[in-house]
N, C-alpha and C positions, 0 to 999 in steps of 0.2 A: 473353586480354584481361581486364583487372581493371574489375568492375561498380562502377558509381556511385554513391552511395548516395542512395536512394530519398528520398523524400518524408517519411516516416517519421523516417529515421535525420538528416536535417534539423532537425528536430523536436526532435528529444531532445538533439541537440547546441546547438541555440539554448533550449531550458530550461534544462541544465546549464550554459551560461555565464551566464544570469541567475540561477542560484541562487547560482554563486558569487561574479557582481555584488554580489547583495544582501546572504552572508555578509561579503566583505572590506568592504562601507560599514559594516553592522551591527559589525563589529573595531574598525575605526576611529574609530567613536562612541561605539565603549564605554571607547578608548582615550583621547578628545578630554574624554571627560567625567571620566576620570579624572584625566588632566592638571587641570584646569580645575579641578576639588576638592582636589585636593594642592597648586595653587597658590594657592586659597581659601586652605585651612590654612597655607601658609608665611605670607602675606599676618599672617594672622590672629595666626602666631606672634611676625612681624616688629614689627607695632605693639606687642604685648605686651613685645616686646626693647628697642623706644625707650621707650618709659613707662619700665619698667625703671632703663635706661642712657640717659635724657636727660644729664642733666648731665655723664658721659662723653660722648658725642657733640658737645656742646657745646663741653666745655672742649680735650678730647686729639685734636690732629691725628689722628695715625696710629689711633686709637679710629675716627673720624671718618669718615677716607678708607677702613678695612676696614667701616663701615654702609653707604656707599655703592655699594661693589662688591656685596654683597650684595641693596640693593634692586634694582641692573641687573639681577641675574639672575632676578627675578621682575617687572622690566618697571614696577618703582615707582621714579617720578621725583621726591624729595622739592622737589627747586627748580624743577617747572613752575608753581610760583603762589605767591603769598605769601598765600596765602587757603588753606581747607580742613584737614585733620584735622593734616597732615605742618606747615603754617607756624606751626598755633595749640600743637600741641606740642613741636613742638625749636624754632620761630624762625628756621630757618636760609637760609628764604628771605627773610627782612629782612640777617643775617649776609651773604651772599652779593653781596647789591645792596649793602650797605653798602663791601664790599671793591671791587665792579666799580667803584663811584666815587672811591675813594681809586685806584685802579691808573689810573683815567683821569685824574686830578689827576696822578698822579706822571710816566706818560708824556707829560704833554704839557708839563709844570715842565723835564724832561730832553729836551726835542724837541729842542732849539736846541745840546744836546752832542752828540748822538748820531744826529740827522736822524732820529727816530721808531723805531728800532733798538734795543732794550731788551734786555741779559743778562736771562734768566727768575732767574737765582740774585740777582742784583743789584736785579730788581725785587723780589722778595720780601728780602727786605734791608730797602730802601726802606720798603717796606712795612709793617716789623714796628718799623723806627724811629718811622715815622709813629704808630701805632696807639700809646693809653694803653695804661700797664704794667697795667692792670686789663682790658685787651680778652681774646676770647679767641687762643688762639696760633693763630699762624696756619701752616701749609706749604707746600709746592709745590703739594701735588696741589688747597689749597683757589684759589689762584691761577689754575690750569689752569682749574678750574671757574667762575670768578668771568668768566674772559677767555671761556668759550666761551658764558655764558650773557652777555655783552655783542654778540656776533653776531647774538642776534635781535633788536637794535635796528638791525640793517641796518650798523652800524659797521665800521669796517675796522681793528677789533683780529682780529689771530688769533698764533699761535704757529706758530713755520717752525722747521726742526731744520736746522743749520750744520755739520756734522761731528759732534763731542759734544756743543755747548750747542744750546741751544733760546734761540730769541730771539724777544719780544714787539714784531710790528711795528702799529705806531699811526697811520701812513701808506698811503695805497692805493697806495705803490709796487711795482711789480710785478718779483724779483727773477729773475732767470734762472740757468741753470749758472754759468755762466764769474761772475756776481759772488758766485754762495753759492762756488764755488769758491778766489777770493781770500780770503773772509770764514773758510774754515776754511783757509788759509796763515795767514793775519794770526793767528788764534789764539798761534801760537810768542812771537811776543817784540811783540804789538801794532800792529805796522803793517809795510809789505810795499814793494818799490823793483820799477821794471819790471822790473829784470834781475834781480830773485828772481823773477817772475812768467814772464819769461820761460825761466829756467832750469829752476826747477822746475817748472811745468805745461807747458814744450815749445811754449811760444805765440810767437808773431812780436810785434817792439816795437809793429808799431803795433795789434794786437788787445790786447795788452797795458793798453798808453796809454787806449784806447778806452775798454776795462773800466772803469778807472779812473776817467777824468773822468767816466765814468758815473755811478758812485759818489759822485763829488764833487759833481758836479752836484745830486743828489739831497740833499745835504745828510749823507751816510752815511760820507762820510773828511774827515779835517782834512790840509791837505801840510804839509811843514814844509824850506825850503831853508837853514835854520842848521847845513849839516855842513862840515866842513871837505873830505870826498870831491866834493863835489856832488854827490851825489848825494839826489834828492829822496824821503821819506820819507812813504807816505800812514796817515797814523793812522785807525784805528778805535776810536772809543770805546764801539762796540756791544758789542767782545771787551775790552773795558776794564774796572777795578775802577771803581766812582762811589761816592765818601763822601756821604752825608746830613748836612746841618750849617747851621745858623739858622733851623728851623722848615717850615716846609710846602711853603716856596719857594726855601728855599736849598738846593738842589743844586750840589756841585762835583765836578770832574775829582779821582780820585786820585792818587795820586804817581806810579802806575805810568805815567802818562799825564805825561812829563817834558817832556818838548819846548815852549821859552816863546821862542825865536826865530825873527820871517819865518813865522808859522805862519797860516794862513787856512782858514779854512772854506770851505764848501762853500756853496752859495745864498746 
């Protein structure tokens, strides 16, 4: 029969796991402090990179959006304030507010085409029309940022992915499967009939129909019954080309978007 271990061998065995307590915290602090210093120094390198390359950061998108993947990974946010060291040296948090207000003017100029439904490539289009040829250029990814730092005003801008595009919705409609579903059919040739909807996504006419008026209701399809087939045609101008043309406020349907008989909106 195999002895117990005593009192003693108790003893030795609860010292030896607080030693090694103490060594693996004492690792770890010596580890945490090291982190913490090397990211001191990237810190310290990074301001010296924008001083630097202000005015590359300023002027060159893609300059731009590679400074900002960089401050992510040492956990520096230059657009949480338009105050302190990052807004008084590059400005780009006056840039940023400056762009979230033009993008809120243009979605809401194009509400009435589109039901609040915005191509992300067409918005920055828009955008770059809008903007003096003395601005700085602007891209996607500064758009991206401009729309997500418009979320902490509580607003119901965000960007939703549709198949391949990304689209900027400016309405608190709330989209489900079956109509992101339709919205990346509709991408092919711009608008979709139930019995493509029901062929190709294998839906029944009246979940079909459903979808649709859904759609329509909200403001997000235009129908159009000028075919000679009869059969009725639901346009999306979300998946649409939009020209920019008279100013701040003229926005119109482009060509791709043909259909000018028996056509009605949605709301």
């Amino acid at each position: 029969m195999r002895r117990r271990p005593g009192i003693g061998g108790l003893q030795t065995a609860a010292a030896a796991r607080d030693q090694y307590r103490l060594l693996g915290e004492n690792v770890a602090k010596l580890r945490t402090d090291l982190m913490k210093e090397q990211l001191a120094t990237f810190r310290s390198q990074l301001e010296e990179f924008a001083r630097k390359h202000k005015n590359d950061i300023r002027k060159n998108p893609t300059f731009r959006a590679q400074f900002h993947e960089m401050c992510a990974k040492v956990g520096v946010d230059p657009l949480a304030s338009n105050k302190g060291f990052w807004a008084e040296l590059l400005g780009i948090g006056d840039f940023y507010y400056e762009l979230g207000v033009q993008i809120v003017e243009i979605c809401l100029a194009t509400r009435p085409h589109n039901g609040g439904l915005t191509n992300l490539q067409e918005l920055c289009t828009l955008l770059r029309q809008k903007r003096k040829s003395g601005c700085e250029a602007v891209s996607e990814d500064d758009c991206l940022r401009a729309i997500r730092k418009l979320k902490i005003l509580g607003s119901s801008f965000e960007v939703i992915s549709v198949g391949k595009r990304k689209l900027v919705r400016s309405v608190p409609t709330e989209l489900n499967r079956d109509h992101n579903e339709i919205l990346e059919l509709a991408q092919a040739q711009r608008y979709v009939t139930v019995d493509e909807v029901e062929r190709r996504l294998s839906w029944t006419s009246g979940g079909a129909t459903d979808a649709l008026d859904t759609l329509l209701d909200e403001g997000l399809a235009m129908i159009d019954d000028g075919h000679e087939d009869g059969k009725r045609r639901y346009w999306f101008p979300c998946v649409s080309s939009i020209s920019f043309s008279g100013g701040a406020r003229g926005f119109l349907i482009h060509k791709n978007f043909t259909c000018t008989q028996n056509i009605r909106c949605g709301r």
